[in-house]
MARRO-966149 format. One record per residue: x, y, z of N, C-alpha, C in turn. Coordinates in steps of 0.05 Angstrom, whole numbers, padded with zeros to 5 digits, always signed. Example, Ala and Ser with C-alpha at 12.3 -4.5 7.8 and 13.67 -1.06 7.14 Angstrom:
+00264-00114+00156+00246-00090+00156+00264-00066+00156 +00257-00045+00142+00273-00021+00143+00258+00001+00157 
END
This chain:
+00687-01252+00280+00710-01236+00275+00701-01210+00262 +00711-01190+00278+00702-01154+00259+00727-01143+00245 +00730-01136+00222+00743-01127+00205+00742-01098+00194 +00745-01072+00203+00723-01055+00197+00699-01048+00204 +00688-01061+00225+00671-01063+00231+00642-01077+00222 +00655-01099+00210+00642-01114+00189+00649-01142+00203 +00622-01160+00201+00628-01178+00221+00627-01208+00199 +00653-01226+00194+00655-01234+00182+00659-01266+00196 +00636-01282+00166+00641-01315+00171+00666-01325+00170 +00675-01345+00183+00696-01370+00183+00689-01394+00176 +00692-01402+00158+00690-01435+00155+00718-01448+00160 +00725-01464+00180+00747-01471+00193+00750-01508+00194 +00781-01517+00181+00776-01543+00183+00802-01541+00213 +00785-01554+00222+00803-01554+00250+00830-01568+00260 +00830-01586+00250+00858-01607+00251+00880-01592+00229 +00858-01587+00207+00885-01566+00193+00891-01546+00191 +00879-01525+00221+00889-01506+00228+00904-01511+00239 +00906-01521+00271+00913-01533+00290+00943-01537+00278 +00953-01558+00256+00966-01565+00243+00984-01535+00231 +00966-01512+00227+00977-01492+00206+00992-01478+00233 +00979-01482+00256+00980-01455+00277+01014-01461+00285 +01013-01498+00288+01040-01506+00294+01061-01494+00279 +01062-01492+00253+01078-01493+00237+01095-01458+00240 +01066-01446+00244+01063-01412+00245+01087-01404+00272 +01081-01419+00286+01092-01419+00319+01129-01422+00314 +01134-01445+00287+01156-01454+00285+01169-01432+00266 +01152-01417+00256+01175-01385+00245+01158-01401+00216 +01150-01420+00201+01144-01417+00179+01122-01413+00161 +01130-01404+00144+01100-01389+00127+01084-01421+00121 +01058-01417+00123+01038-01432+00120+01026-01428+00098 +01012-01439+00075+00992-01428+00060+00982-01466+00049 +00987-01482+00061+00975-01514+00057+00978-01532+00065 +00967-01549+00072+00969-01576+00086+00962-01600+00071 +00983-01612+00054+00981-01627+00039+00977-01614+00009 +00950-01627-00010+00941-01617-00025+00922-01599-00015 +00911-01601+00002+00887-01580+00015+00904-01556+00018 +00889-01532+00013+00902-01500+00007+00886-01492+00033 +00899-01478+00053+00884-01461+00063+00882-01426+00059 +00863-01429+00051+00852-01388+00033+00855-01372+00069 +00887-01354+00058+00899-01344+00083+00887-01313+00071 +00866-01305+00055+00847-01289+00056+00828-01289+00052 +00804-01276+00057+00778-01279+00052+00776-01288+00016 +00753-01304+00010+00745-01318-00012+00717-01319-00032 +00718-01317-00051+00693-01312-00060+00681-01351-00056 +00656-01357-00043+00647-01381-00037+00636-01389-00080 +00636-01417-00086+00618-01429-00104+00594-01415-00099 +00578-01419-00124+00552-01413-00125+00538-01440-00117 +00555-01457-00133+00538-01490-00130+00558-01511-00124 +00558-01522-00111+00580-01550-00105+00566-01573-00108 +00577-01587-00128+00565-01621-00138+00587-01635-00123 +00570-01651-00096+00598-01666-00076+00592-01685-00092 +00611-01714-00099+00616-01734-00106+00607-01741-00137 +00620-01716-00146+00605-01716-00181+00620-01735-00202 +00638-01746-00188+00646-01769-00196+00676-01771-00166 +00672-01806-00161+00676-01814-00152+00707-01832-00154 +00729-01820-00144+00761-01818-00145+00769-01790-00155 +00750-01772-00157+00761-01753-00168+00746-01741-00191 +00744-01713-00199+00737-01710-00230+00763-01695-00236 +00766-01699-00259+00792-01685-00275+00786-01679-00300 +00764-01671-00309+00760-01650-00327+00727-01645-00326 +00732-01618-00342+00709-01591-00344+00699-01585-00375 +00678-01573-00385+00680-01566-00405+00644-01553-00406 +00653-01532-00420+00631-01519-00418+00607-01529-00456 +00591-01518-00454+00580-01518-00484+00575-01489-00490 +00570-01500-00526+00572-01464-00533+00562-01440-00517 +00532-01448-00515+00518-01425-00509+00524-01427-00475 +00534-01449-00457+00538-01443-00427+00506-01454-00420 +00490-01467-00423+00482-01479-00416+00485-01506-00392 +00504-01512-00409+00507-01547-00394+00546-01549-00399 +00554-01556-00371+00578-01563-00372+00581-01596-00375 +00603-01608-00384+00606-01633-00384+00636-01639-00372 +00633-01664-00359+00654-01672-00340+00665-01694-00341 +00684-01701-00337+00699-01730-00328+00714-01729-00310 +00717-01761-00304+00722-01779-00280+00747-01779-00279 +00761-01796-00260+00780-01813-00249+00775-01841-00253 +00747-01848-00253+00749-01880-00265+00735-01877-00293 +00732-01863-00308+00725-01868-00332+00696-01853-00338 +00680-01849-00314+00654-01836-00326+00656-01811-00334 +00631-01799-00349+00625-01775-00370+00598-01766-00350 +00601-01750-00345+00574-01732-00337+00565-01701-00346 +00539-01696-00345+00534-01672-00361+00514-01663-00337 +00504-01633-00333+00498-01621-00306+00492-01593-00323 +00470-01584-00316+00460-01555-00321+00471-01532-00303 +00470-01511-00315+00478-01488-00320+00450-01466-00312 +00457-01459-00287+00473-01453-00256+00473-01472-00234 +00446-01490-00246+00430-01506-00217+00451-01529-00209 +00466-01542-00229+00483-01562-00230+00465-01586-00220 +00447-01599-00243+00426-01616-00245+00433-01633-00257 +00446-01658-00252+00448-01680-00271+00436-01686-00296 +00440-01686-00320+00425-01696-00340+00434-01723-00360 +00460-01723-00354+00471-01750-00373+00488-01762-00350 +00499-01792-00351+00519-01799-00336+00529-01837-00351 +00549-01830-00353+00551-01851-00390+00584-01856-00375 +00591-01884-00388+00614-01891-00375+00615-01914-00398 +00651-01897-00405+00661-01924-00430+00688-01919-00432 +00706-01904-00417+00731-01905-00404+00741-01923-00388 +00763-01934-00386+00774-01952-00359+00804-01933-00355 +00797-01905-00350+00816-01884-00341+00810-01865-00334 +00824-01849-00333+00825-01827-00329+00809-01806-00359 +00793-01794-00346+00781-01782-00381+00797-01742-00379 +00819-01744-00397+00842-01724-00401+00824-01698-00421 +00807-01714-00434+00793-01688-00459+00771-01695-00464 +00754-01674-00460+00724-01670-00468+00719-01649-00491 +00713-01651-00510+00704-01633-00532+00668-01638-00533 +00652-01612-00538+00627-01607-00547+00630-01606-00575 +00627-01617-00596+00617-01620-00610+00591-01606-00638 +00570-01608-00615+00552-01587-00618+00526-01592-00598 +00507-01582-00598+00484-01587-00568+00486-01629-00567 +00489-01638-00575+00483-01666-00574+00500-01686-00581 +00526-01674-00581+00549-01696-00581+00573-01681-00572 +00590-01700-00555+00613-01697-00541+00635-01714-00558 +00661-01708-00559+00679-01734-00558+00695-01737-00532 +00706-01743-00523+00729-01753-00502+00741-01772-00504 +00768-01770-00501+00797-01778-00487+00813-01795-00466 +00811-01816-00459+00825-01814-00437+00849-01840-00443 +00857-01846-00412+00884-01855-00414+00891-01883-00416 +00857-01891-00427+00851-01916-00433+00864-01925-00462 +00867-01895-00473+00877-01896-00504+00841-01894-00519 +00827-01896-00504+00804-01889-00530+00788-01865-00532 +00783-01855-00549+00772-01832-00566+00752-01839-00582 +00729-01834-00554+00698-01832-00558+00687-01813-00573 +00664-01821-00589+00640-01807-00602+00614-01810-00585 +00602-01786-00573+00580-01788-00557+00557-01790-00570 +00537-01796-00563+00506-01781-00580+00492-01774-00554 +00493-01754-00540+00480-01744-00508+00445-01762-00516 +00436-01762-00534+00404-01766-00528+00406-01797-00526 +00423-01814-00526+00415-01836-00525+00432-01847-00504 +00459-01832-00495+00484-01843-00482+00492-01859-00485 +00503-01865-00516+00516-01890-00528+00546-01882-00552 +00558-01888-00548+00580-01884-00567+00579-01893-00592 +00576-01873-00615+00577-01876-00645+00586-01886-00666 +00624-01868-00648+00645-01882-00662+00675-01887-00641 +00694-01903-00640+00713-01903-00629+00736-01912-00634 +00755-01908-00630+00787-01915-00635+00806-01921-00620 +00824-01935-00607+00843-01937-00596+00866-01922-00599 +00878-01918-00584+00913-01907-00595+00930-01913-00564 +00952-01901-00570+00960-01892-00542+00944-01872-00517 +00960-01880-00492+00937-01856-00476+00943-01838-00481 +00916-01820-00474+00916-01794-00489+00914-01765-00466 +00928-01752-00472+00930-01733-00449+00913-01706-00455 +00906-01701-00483+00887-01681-00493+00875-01683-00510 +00859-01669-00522+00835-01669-00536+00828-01643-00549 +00828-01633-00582+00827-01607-00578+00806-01615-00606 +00794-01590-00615+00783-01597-00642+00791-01566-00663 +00797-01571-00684+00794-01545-00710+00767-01532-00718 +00766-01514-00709+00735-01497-00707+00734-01490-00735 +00710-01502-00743+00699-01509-00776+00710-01524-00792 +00722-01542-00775+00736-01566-00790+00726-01596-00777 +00716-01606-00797+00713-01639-00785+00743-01651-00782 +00746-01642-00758+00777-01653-00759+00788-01648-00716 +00802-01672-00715+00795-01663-00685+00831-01685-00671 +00847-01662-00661+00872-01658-00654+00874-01683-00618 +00894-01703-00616+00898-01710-00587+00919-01716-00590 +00938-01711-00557+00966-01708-00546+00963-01739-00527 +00979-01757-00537+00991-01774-00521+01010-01775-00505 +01007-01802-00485+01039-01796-00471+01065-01810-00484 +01054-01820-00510+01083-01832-00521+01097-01806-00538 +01085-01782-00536+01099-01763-00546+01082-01752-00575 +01057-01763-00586+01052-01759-00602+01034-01738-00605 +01021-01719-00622+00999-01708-00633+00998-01727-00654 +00967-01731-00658+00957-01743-00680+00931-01726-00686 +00926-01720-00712+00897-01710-00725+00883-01734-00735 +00861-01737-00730+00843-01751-00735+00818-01740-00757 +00804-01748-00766+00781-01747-00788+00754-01751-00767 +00729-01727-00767+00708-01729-00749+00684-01731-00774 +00666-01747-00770+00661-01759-00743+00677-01797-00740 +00684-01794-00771+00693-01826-00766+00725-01832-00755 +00732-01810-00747+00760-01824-00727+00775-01843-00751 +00793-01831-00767+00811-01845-00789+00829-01824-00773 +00850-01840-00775+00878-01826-00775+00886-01806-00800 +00894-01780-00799+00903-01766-00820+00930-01759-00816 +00948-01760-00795+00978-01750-00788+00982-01747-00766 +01008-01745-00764+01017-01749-00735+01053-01730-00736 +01054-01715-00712+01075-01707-00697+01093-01705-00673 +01112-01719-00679+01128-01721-00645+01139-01704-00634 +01122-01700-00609+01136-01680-00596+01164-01683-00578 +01172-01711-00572+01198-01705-00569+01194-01719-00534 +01176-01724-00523+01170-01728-00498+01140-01727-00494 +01121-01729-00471+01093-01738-00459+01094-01714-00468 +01063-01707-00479+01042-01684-00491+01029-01679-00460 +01037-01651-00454+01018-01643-00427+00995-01629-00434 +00995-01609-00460+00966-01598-00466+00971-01590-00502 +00944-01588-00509+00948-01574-00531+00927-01556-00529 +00929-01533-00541+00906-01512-00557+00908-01504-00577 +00874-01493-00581+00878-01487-00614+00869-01459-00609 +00881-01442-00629+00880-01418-00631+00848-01411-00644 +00836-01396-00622+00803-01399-00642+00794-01393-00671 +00815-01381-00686+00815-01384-00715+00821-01406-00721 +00826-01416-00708+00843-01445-00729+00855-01452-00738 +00872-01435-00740+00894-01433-00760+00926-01442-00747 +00921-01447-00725+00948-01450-00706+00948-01468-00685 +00960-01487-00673+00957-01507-00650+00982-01508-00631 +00979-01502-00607+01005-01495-00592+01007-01517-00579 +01023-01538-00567+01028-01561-00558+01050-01560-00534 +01058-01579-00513+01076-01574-00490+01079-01610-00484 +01103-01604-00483+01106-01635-00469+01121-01631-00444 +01132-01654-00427+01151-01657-00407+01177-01649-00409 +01181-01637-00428+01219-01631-00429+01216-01602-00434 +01193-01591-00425+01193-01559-00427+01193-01542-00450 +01183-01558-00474+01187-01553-00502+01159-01533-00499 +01149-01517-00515+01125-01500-00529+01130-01502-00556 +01111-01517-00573+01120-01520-00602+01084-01502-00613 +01094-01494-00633+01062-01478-00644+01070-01492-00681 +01044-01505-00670+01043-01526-00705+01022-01510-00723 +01018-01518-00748+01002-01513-00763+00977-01534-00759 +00948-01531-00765+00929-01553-00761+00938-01586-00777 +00953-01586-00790+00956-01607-00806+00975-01621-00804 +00987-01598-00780+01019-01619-00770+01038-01610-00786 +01040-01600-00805+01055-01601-00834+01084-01580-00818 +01078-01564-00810+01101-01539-00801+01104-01542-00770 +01122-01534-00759+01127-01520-00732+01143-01506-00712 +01147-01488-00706+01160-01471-00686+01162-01471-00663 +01186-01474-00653+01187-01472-00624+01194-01444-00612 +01177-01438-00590+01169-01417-00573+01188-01413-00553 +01204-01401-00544+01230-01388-00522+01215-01401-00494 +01221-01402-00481+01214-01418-00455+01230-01414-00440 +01225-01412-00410+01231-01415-00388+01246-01438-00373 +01251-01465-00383+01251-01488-00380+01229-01503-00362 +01204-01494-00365+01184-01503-00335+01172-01514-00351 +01158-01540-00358+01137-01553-00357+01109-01540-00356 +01094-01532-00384+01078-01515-00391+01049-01536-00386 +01035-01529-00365+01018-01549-00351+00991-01548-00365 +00987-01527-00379+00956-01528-00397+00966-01498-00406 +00960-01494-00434+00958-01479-00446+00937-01467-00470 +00931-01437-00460+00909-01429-00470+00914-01398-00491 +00894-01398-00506+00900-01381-00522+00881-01353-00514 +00889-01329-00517+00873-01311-00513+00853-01307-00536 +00822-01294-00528+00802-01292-00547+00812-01291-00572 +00827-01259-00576+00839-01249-00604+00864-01259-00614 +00871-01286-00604+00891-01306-00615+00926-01290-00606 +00922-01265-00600+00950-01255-00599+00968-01262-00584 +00956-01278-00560+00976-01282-00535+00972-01315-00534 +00986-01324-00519+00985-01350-00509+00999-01358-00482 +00977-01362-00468+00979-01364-00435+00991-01399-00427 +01003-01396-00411+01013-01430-00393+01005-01425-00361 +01006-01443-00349+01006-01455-00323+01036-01472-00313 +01053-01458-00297+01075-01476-00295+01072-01481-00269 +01095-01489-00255+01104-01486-00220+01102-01456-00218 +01080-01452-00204+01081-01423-00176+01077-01407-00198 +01084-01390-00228+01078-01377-00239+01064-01390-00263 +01057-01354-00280+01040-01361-00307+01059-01346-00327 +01061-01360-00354+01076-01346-00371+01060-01340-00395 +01070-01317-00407+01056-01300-00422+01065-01299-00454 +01060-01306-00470+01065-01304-00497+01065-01283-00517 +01070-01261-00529+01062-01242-00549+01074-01257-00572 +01055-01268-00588+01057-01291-00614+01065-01269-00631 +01069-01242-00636+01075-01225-00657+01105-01229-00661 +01113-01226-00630+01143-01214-00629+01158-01250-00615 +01138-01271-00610+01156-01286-00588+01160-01288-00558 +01164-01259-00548+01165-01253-00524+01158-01263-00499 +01175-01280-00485+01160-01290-00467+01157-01269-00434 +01133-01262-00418+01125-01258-00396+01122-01275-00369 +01137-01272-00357+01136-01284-00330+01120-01271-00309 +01104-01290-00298+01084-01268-00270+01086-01288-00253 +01085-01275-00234+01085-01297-00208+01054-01295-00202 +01052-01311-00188+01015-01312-00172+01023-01323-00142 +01002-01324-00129+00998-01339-00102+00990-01370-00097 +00998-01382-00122+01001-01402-00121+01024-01421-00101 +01018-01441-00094+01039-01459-00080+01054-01483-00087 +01044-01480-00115+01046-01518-00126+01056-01510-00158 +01038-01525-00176+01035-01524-00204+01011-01515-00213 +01011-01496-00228+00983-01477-00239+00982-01493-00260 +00953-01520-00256+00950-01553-00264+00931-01533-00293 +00916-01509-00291+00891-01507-00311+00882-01478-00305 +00882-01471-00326+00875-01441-00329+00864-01437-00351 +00844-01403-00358+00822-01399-00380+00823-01368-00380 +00817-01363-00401+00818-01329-00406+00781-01330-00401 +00773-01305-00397+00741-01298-00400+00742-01292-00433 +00720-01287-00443+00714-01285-00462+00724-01262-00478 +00722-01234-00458+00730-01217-00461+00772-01213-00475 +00782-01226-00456+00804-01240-00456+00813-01214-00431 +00799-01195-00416+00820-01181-00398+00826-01202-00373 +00824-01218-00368+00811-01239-00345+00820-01259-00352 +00841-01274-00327+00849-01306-00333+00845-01318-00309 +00839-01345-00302+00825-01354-00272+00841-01377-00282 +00860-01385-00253+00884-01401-00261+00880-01425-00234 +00884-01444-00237+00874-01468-00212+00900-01484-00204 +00909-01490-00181+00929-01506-00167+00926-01534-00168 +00942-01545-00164+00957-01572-00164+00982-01575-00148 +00977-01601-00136+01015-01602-00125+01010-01591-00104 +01000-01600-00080+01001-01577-00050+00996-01552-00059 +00973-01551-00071+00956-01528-00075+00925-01528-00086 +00908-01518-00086+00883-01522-00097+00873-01487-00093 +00880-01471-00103+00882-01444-00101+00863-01435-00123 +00851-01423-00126+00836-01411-00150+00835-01388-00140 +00849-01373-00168+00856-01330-00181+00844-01323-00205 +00831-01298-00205+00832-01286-00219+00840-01262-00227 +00854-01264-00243+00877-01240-00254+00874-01218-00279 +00877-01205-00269+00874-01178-00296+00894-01178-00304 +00890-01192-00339+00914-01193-00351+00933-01178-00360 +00919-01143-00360+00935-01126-00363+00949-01115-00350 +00935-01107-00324+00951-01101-00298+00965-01118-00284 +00961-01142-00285+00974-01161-00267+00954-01166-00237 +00942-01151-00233+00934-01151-00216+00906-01170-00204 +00902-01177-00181+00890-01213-00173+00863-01189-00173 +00838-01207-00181+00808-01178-00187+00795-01200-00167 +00797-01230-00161+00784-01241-00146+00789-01263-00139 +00801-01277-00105+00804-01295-00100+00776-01313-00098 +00779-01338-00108+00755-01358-00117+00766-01382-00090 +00736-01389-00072+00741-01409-00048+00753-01436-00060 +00784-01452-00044+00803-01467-00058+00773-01490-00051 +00788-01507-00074+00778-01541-00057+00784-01554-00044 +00785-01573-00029+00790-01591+00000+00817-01605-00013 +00815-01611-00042+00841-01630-00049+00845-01621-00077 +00868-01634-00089+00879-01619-00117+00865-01604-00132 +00873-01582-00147+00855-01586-00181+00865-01602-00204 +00845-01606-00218+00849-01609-00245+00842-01603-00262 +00822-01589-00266+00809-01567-00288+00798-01553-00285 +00792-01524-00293+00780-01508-00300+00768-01492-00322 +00746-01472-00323+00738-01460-00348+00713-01441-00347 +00725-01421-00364+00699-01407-00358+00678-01399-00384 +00653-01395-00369+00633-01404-00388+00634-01379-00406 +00624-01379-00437+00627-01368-00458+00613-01340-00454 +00591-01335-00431+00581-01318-00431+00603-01298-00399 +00624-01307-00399+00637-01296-00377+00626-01295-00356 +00607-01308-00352+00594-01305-00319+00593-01328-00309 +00608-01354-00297+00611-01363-00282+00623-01386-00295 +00644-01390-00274+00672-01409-00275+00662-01439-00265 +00666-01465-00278+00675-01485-00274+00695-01499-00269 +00696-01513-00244+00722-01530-00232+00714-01555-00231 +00738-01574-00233+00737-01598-00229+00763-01607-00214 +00751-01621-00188+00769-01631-00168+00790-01658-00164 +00809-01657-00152+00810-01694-00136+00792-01694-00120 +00780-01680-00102+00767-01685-00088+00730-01692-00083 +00729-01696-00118+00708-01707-00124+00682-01698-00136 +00694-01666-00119+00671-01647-00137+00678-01640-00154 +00652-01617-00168+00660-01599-00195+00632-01570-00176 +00650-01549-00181+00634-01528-00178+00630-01508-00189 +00613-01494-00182+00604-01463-00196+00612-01435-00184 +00624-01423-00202+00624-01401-00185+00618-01370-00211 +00601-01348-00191+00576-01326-00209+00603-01312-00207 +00620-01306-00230+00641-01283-00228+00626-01251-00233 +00598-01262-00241+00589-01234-00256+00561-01222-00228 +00568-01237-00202+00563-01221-00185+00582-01205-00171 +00567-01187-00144+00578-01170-00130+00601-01187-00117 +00635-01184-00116+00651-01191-00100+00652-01196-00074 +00639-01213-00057+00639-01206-00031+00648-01220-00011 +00676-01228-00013+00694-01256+00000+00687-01253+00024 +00688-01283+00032+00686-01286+00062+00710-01303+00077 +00718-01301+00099+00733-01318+00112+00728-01351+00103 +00741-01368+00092+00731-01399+00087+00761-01415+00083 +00765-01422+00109+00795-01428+00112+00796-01455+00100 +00774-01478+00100+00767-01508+00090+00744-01508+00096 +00731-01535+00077+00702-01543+00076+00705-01557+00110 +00690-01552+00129+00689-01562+00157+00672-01541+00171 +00681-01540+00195+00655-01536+00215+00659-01497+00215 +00636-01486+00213+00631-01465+00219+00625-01448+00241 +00650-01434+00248+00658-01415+00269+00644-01389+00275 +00637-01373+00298+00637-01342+00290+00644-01334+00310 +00666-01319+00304+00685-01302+00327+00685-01279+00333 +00684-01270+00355+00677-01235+00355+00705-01227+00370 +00720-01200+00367+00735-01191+00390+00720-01179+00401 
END
């Protein structure tokens, strides 16, 4: 295919074109087949794709301070850790019987995680054995208070609870009123924004002690992140992203090219930059200039849902985690140079 005179790759899954072409024929707009997204424009490809980096799925990401080494979880319970660019296995530890919802670093040699087993692991990476652990309800997040031994999770019975690190004692607890879909912490520390299923945005104090609720949209706030300089506070809902100005309240509505629920999204470091991932008959990955509004770079979708994303501390390259089993890499801090990549399948080249 020439474009300009520029002669461009296709990566084409064929049954779900075939499938898209029908639909096209019948007068209606196309942009997915199922959970699989088809990228109805050229795409920036991964740098690295880990196929089967856990097996039913991975559903979460997490980078470490310096961006070295990302760490990951399963669909059945495993923890895996993988270097930074090569995506090289180095740990693979399993003590979940769930879904693992939150990964926290710690510091170079210990993780905790979350999942919906109800337990809330203590890692030690050099030996791959758990330290310390606790039960509770399942847990849907995982956040920690930066310079505080003290470390925040959202259940689905509605709860936030603070815990005591590294020995996991209970210190308090707050109801949110319905299932906890995300929490974050404001990188000072000083603030923790929370979302459940009834479309609430509550912004607590670290200790639970106070809290305010945030004006809303009524949508179901699907992961929520804070910008670098704490001022804003970003969500993921159905089809759009909503925007916070914590000074004034103010809420921002943007639409994106999303098709589903925007499942996980991350500011760059910088904070001009937010890279937002699909769910729900969608697996879309944007990146958006938060000031202009404007999309700076479509990222190649995955074959099946998302569930997490994040990008590394040094702003140069994004981590995803799939249903469809992978987790990949992608160099945001190279040259832009999308290519046609309609699905992972057989490779086409078309000339007029």
């Amino acid at each position: 295919m020439e474009l300009g005179g520029r002669r461009l790759k296709a990566t084409v899954n064929i049954a779900s074109l075939r499938l898209a072409s029908c639909l096209v024929a019948a007068g209606a707009f196309v942009g997915i087949v199922g959970c699989a997204t088809i990228d109805l424009a050229p795409t920036q490809a991964p740098t690295v794709r880990i196929e089967e980096a856990h097996l039913g799925g991975a559903t979460r990401v997490e980078f470490n301070a310096d961006g070295s080494r990302i760490a990951t979880g399963g669909d059945n319970g495993d923890i895996r850790v993988w270097t930074v660019p090569d995506g090289t296995r180095l740990r693979s530890m399993h003590g979940h019987e769930g879904k693992v919802r939150g990964l926290i670093w710690m510091d170079h040699r210990t993780l905790v995680s979350g999942a919906e087993d109800g337990r809330l692991l203590v890692w030690d990476l050099n030996t791959e054995a758990t330290t310390e652990s606790v039960i509770a309800s399942p847990i849907t997040a995982v956040v920690r208070i930066p310079n505080q031994e003290r470390i925040l999770t959202g259940h689905t019975d509605g709860r936030v609870q603070l815990w005591s690190y590294p020995q996991l004692d209970p210190l308090a607890e707050f109801g949110m009123g319905g299932k906890v879909l995300s929490l974050a912490m404001r990188p000072d520390g000083e603030q923790l924004a929370a979302s459940n299923n009834r479309g609430d945005v509550i912004l607590l104090t670290p200790d639970l002690g106070s809290s305010q609720h945030l004006r809303t949209a009524g949508k179901d706030a699907h992961e929520l992140r804070y910008a670098p300089n704490g001022r804003q506070l970003a969500a993921g809902t159905w089809f759009n992203l909503h925007f916070w100005d914590l000074s004034t309240g103010a809420l921002t509505v943007k639409s994106t090219e999303h098709m589903g629920a925007v499942i996980s999204l991350d500011y760059t470091p910088d904070g001009r930059q937010l890279v937002s991932f699909g769910r729900h008959t969608d697996a879309k990955i944007r990146l958006l200039n938060v000031h202009s509004g404007t999309l700076d770079r479509r990222l190649a979708s995955h074959n099946l849902c998302g569930y997490s994303i994040r990008v590394g501390p040094r702003g140069r390259f994004i981590a995803t985690a799939s249903e469809d089993e992978s987790v990949r890499l992608y160099d945001i801090g190279a040259a832009y140079q999308p290519t046609w990549s309609l699905q992972a399948g057989e490779e086409i080249y078309a000339r007029k």
